[in-house]
Each structure stands twice: as structure tokens, then as C-alpha cells.
C-alpha positions as CSV (number, residue, x, y, z in Angstrom):
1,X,212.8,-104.3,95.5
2,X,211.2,-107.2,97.4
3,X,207.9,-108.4,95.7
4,X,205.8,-110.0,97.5
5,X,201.7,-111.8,96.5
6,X,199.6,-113.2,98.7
7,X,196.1,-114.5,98.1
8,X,193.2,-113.3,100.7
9,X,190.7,-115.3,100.6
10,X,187.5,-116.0,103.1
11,X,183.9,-118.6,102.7
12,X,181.9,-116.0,103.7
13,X,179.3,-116.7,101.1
14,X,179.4,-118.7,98.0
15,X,180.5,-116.1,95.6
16,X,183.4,-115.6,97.9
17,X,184.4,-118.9,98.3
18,X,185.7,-119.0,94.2
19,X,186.9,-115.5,94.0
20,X,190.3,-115.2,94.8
21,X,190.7,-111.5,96.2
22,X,194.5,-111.4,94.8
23,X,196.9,-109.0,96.7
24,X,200.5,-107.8,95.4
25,X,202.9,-105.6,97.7
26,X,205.9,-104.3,97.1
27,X,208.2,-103.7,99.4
28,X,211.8,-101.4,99.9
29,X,214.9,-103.9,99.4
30,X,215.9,-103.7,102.9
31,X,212.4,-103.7,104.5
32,X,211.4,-107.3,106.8
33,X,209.4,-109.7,104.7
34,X,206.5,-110.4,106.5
35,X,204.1,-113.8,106.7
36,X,201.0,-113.1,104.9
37,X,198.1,-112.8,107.6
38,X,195.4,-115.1,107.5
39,X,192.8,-111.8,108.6
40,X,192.1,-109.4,105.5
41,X,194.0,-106.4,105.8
42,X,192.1,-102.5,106.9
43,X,190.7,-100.9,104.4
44,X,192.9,-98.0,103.2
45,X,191.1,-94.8,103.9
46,X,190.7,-94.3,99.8
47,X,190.1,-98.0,98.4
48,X,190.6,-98.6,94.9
49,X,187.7,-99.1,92.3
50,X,186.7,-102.8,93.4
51,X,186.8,-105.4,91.0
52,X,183.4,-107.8,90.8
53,X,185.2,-111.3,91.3
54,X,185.0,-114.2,89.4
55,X,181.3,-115.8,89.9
56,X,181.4,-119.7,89.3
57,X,179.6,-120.9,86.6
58,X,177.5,-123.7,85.7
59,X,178.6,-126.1,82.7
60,X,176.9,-125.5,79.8
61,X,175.3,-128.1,77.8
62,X,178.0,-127.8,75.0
63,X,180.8,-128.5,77.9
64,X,179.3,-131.9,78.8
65,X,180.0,-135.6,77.6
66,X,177.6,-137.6,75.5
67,X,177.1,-140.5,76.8
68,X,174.5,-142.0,74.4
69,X,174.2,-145.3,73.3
70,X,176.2,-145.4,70.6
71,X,174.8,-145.9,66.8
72,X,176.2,-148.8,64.8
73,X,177.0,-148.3,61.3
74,X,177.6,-144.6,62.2
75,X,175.7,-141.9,62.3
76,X,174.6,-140.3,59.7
77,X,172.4,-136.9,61.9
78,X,175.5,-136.1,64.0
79,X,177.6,-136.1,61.1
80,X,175.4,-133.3,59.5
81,X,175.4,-131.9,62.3
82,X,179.4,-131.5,63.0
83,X,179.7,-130.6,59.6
84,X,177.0,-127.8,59.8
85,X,174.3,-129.3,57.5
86,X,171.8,-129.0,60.5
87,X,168.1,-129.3,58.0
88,X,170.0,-132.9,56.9
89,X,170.7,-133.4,61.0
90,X,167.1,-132.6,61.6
91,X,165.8,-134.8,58.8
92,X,167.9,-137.5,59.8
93,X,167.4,-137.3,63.6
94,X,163.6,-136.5,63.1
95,X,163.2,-139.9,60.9
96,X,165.1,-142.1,63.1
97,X,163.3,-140.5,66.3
98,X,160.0,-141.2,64.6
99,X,161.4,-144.8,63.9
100,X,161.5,-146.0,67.7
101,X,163.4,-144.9,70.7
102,X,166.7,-143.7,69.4
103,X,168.2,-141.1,72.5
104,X,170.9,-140.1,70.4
105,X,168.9,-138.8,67.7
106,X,166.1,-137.5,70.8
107,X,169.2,-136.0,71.8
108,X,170.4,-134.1,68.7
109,X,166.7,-132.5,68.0
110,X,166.6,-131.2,71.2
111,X,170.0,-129.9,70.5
112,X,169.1,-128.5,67.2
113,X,165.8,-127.1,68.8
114,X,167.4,-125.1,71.8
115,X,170.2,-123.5,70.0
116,X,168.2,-123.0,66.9
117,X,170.4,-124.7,64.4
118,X,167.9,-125.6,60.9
119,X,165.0,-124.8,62.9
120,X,163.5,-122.1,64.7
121,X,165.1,-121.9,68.1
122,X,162.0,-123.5,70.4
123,X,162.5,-123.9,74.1
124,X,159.4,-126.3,74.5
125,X,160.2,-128.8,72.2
126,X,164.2,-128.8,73.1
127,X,162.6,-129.7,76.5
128,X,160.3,-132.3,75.1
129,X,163.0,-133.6,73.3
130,X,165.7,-133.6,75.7
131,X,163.0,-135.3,78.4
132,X,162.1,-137.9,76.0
133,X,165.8,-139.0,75.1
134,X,166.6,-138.9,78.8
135,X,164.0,-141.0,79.9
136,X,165.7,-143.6,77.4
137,X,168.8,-143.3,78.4
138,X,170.6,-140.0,77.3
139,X,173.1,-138.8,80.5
140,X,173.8,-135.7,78.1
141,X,169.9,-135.0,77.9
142,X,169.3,-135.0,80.9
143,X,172.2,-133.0,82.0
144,X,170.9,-130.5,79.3
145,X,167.2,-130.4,80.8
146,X,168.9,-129.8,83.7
147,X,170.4,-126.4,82.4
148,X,167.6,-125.8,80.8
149,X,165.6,-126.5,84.3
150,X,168.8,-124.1,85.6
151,X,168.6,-121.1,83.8
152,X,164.9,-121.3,83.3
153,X,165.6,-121.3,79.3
154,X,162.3,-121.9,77.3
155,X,160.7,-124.0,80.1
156,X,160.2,-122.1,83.6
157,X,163.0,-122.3,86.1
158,X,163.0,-124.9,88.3
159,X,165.8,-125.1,90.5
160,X,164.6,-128.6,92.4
161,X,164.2,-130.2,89.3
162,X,167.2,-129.1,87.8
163,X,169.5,-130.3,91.1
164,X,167.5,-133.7,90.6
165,X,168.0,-134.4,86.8
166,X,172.1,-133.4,88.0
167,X,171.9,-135.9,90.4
168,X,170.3,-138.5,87.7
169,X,173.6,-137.8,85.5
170,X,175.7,-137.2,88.0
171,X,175.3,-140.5,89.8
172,X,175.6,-142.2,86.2
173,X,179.3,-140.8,85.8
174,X,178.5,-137.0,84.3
175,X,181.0,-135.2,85.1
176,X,179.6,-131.6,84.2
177,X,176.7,-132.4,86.2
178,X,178.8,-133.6,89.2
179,X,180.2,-130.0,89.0
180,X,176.6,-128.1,88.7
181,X,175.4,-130.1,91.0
182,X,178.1,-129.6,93.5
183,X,177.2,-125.4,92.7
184,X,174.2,-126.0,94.1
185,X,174.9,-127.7,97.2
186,X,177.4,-124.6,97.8
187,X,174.7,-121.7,97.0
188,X,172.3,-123.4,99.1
189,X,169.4,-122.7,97.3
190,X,168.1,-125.8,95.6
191,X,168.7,-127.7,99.1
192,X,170.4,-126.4,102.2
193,X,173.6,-125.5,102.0
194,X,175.9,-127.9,102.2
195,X,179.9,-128.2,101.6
196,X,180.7,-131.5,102.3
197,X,178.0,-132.6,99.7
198,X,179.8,-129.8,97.4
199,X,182.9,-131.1,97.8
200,X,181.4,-134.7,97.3
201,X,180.4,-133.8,93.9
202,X,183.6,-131.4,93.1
203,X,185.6,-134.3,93.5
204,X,184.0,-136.7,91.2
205,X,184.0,-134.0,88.3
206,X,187.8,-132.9,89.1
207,X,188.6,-136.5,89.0
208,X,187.1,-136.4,85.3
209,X,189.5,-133.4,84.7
210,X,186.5,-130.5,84.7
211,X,189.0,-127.8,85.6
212,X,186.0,-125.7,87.0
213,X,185.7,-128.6,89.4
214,X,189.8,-128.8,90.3
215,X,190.0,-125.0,91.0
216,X,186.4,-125.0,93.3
217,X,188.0,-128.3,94.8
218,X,191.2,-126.9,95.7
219,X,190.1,-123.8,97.3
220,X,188.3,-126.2,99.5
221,X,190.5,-128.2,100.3
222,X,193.0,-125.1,101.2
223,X,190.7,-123.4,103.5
224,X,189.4,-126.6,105.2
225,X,185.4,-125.9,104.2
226,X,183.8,-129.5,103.6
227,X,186.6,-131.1,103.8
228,X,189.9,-131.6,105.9
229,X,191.9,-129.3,105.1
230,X,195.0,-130.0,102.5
231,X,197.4,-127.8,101.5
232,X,199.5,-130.1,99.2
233,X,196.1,-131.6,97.3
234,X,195.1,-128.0,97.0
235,X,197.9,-126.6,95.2
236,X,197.8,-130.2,93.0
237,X,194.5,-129.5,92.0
238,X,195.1,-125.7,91.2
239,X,198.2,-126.6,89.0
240,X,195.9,-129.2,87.4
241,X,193.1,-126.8,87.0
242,X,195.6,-123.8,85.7
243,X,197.5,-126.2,83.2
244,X,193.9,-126.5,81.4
245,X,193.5,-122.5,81.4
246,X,191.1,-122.4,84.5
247,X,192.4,-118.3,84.6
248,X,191.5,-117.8,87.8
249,X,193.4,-120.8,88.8
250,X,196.4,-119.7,86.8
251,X,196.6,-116.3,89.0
252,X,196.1,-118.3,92.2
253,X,198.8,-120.8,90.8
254,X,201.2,-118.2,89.8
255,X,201.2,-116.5,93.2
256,X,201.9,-119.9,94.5
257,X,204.6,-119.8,92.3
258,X,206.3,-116.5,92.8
259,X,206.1,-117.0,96.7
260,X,207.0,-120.7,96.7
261,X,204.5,-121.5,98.7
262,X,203.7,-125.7,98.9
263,X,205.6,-125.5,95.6
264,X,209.0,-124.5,94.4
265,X,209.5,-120.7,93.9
266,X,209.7,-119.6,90.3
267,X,209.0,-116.2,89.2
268,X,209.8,-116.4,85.8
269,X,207.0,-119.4,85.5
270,X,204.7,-116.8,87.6
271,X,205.3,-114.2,85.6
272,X,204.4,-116.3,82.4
273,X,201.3,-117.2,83.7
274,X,200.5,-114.0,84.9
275,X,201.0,-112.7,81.3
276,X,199.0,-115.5,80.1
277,X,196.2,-114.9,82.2
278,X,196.2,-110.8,81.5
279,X,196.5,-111.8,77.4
280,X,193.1,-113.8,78.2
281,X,191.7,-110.3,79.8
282,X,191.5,-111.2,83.6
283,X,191.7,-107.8,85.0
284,X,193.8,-109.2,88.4
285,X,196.3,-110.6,86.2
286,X,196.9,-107.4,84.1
287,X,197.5,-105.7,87.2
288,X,200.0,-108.6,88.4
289,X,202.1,-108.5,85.3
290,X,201.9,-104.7,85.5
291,X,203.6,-105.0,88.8
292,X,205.9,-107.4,87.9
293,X,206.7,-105.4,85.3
294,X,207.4,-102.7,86.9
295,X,209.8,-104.4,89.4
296,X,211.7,-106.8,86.9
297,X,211.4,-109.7,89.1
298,X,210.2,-113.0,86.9
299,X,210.3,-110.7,83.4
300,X,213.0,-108.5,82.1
301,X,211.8,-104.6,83.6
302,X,209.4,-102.4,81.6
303,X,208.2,-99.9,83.0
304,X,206.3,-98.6,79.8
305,X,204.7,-102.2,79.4
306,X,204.0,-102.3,83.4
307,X,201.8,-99.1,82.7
308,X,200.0,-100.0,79.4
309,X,198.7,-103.3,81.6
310,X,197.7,-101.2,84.4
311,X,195.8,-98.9,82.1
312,X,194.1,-101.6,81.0
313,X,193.1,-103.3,84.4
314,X,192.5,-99.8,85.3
315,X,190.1,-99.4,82.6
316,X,188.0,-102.6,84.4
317,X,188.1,-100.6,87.5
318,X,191.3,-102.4,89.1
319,X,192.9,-99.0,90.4
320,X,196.4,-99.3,91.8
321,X,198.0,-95.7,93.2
322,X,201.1,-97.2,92.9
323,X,201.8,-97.8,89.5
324,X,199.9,-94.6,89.0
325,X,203.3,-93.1,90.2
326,X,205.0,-95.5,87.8
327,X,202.8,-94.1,84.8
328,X,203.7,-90.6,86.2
329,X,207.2,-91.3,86.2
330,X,207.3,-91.8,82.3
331,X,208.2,-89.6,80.2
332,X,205.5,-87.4,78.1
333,X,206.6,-90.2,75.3
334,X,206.6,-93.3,76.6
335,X,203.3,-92.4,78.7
336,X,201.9,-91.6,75.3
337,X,203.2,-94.6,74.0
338,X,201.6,-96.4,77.1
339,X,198.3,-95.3,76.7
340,X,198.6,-96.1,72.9
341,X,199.2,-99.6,73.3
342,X,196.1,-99.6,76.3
343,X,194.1,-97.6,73.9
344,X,194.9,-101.0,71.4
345,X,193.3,-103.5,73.5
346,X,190.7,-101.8,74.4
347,X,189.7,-101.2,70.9
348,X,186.8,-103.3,69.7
């Protein structure tokens, strides 16, 4: 059999600009391989359960870099703090806060607040606290009001405010709020939508190694949308972002792989990737491996693995008809032992 993946992918909105709608064909040994069309395919007349896609993701507060002054001598809060004693980190913070402007300790109670760590978990004062350590200084505080500002957590959403207090960080080097920031120019909905401003910021956080950043960067640059487009930078940067377990970017990278396209064709390094991304439960990938599986091209042939994968993508709504014929074609034991091993990881 000839195995063949393809990635179809279109901007038509910002959602689908970071999903990857991943397609897999298999064809007879003797059939004509065929160039992968750059329009999306008919619908067949009975589509499979679709699959919601991937939605990117703001950086959370927890994701970002501190770059407080440092303390000298130590510090005594955030060392409670990474060891869990959070009432000491709150003591300590709270007296040093008290003491004179300190952002690092401003920092840490507004930490401790909005994550309710030693204290009741208040959204106002994480706010007050966060605002008060980025005014002297904090980039993580300020990224942090941002999300806060974001999500509209404790304080009421404020999507203008949160792009600006990005922008603060952002311009001092933040990397995580490059990347938010660069989410909001693409959804259009703090400011007009803009892609060259997304990719603007993209860059500056994939060139801090964000691997959100890489894989929104690279399927820019591969489809030409706010920037030139770059095949060769684009399949860098999806490497880059799948080699720090982006998983999306590992299934986009390992269909790269197994075709050899802008890199050299290895299907056994697909299929491992494919495996590793189904193992972290990405439905698309579980229905990848199931078909590699099922073919033995890149992994040795299993048919009775290739079905318990598709039963579990199936599960997620991935339907495939077929390796519904390959399921069929087991025998009663091995379908049993199929649906044993789906039934496994599924379990909670």
C-alpha cells in the first residue's frame, strides 16, 4: 500500500489559521501518487464526526519569565514559596512589600492572592498587587495583569487594557506577552486585525523559544499570511516548535516527515512522533498512528493496535470508515482484545 498525508490547511478565520485540518489517504500499490491540492477536497456525501481543532491559547501567567529586579542576599518569600510554605511567602512578601517598593515581593502576593496559595484566593487584590509591582518595574506583573485583564479573572475583562499592558512587557523583552499579544492582533478583536503585526510579535516570542509562538509562526510563514511566504523557515520553525512537544506541531512535523516534504522523508521518525503525539491524547494523531498502523509503513504492522487507536480517536469523534473495515476484519478475539485496550485509556 502507498500511504500518503497531506496537511489542508486555509486563514479563513483565526481559529483556522492554527488548526491543522490533518488528512491521511491510502492508496492501492499500483495506483498514481498524486500532488496534494492546495483547494480542500468535496465533502464526502457522509462526513465523519468532525473534530473541534486545536484553538490557540494564551500564555498563562505560570508560563512567563520573571524578570524582576533581582533580591541580593536571596530571597527568603520566593523560597517559601517554591518550597510550598506559602503563609511564610506571604509573611515574608507582605513585610518586605510594606517595607518600600520591592516588585518582586508585589509580585509574589499578587501571585499568592490569585491562585489562592496561604490565603484566600482574591482577584482584587492579586490585581492591586500585580498593578502596584508593575508600575515598579515587574515585566512578569504586568504580563500577569494582563491575563488577568484577558480572561476577565477577578477584575472585569478588559480586552484594550490587557493588549496594552502586553505591549508594556512585550516591548521590554517578554516573551509570553509577545505571543499573547501577537493572538490578539490575529483575532482582531482588541484592535483591527492585523497579521503582519501578529507575525511581528510571533517572531520576537519564537525567537525566545515559546513553542506556541514557533508553530503560530511557521504556519504563517508557510501560507504567506503577514509575511512573505517561506517554506524552508516554516518547516524550521515547526521542527523547533515539535522538538519542545508543541503536539500540534509534532503532527504537522511528522506529515512533513513521512512525505518528505522541505525535509528528508522518514517514516519511521513520523511514525514516532505520531505515537508520541496520540500517547499525549491528540485525537488526529491517534488516528494517524492507527493508519500507520494498519499499513506497516514507518512501524512494524498491527492491525489489532491500528484499531485500539482508532477506537480511541473514534471515541473523540474522529470517525474513519476505513479502519472501521480494518476493526471488522479482526477476528471476534483480537477485536475484543482491541476494544479492551481502547476501553484502558479511556478509563479515568
Amino acid at each position: 500500500m502507498r500511504l500518503v498525508l497531506f496537511p489542508v490547511l486555509r486563514l479563513q478565520s483565526a481559529v483556522a489559521l492554527l488548526a491543522a485540518m490533518l488528512v491521511l489517504a491510502i492508496t492501492p500499490a499500483g495506483a498514481q501518487t498524486q500532488k496534494p491540492t492546495p483547494k480542500p477536497a468535496p465533502a464526502p456525501a457522509h462526513p465523519a464526526a468532525p473534530v473541534a481543532p486545536p484553538v490557540p491559547a494564551p500564555l498563562l501567567p505560570s508560563q512567563g519569565i520573571d524578570n524582576s529586579p533581582a533580591i541580593e542576599g536571596g530571597d527568603a518569600a520566593y523560597g517559601a514559596y517554591q518550597r510550598g510554605l506559602y503563609m511564610r511567602a506571604f509573611k515574608e512578601a507582605t513585610a518586605r512589600a510594606e517595607a518600600g517598593r520591592d516588585p518582586a515581593a508585589e509580585t509574589l502576593l499578587g501571585e499568592l492572592y490569585a491562585h489562592g496559595l496561604g490565603v484566600p484566593y482574591n482577584g482584587a487584590k492579586a490585581a492591586e498587587w500585580y498593578a502596584r509591582a508593575a508600575q515598579d518595574g515587574s515585566l512578569q506583573a504586568t504580563f500577569a495583569l494582563g491575563m488577568m485583564n484577558l480572561i476577565g479573572d477577578g477584575i472585569p475583562r478588559d480586552l484594550n487594557k490587557a493588549a496594552d499592558l502586553f505591549a508594556q512587557a512585550a516591548n521590554k523583552g517578554h516573551t509570553s506577552a509577545a505571543y499573547n499579544l501577537g493572538l490578539l492582533y490575529m483575532q482582531g478583536e482588541a484592535m483591527p486585525q492585523d497579521f503582519a503585526a501578529a507575525a511581528k510579535w510571533f517572531k520576537v516570542a519564537a525567537d525566545g523559544n515559546v513553542p506556541d509562538a514557533e508553530y503560530a509562526l511557521a504556519v504563517l510563514l508557510r501560507e504567506g499570511n503577514g509575511v512573505p511566504k517561506n517554506d524552508a523557515a516554516s518547516v524550521k520553525l515547526m521542527a523547533a516548535a515539535s522538538a519542545q512537544n508543541h503536539v500540534t506541531a509534532q503532527v504537522e512535523y511528522a506529515i512533513l516527515l513521512f512525505n518528505g516534504q522541505g525535509v528528508p522523508k522518514d517514516e519511521a521518525a513520523a511514525a514516532r512522533l505520531f505515537r508520541k503525539a496520540a500517547l499525549a491524547g491528540n485525537a488526529i494523531a491517534q488516528n494517524r498512528y492507527a493508519r500507520i498502523l494498519s499499513a506497516g509503513r514507518g512501524a512494524k504492522q498491527d492491525k489489532v493496535m491500528a484499531s485500539a487507536w482508532h477506537l480511541i480517536a473514534k471515541s473523540k469523534g474522529l470517525g474513519d470508515p476505513y479502519l472501521d473495515q480494518i476493526v471488522e476484519s479482526l477476528s471476534p478475539a483480537d477485536r475484543k482484545k482491541a476494544a479492551e485496550i481502547a476501553r484502558k485509556w479511556e478509563a479515568p
